[in-house]
N, C-alpha and C positions, 0 to 999 in steps of 0.2 A: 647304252652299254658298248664298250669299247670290246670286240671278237676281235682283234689282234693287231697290234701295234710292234712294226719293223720298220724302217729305214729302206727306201726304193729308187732306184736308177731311175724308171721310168713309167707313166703311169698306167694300168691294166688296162683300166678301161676308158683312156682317154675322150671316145668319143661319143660316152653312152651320156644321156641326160635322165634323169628320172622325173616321175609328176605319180600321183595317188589318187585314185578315184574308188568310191566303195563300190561294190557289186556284191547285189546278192548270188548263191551257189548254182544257180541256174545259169545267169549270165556270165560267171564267170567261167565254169565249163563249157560254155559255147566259144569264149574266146578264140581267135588260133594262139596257140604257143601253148596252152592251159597245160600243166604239170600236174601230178599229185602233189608235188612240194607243197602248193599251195594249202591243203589241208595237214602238215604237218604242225606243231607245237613249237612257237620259236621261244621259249623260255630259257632261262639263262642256263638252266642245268643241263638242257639238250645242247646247249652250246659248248659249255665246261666240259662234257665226256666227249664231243668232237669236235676240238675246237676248228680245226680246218672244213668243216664243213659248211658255212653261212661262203666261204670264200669258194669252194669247190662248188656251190649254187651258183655263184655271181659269174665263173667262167663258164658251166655250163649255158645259162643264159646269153652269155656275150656270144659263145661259139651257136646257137641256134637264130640269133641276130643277123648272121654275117649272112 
């Protein structure tokens, strides 16, 4: 699913790299960083009614990175 397509000077999160590992809800609330996001619904309609919201996630996260 494409959550928003613009043209960019430069890029947000140049330095971040990603990788996926499953966890079950235990382990993953023990994380550091563990968000509720995590338990939110990312379906396409929750994205449709906000669309800036998957992006307003992703700077969150970069800004708790730093």
């Amino acid at each position: 699913m494409v959550m928003k397509k613009t043209a960019i000077q430069i890029r947000s999160f140049s330095e971040w790299t990603m990788a996926f590992r499953r966890l079950d809800r235990e382990k993953l609330r023990d994380m550091e960083g563990y968000g509720p996001f995590m338990e939110l619904s990312f379906d396409s309609q929750a994205f449709r009614a906000q669309p800036d919201f998957g992006f307003r996630m992703l700077l969150q996260f970069k800004d708790k990175m730093r």
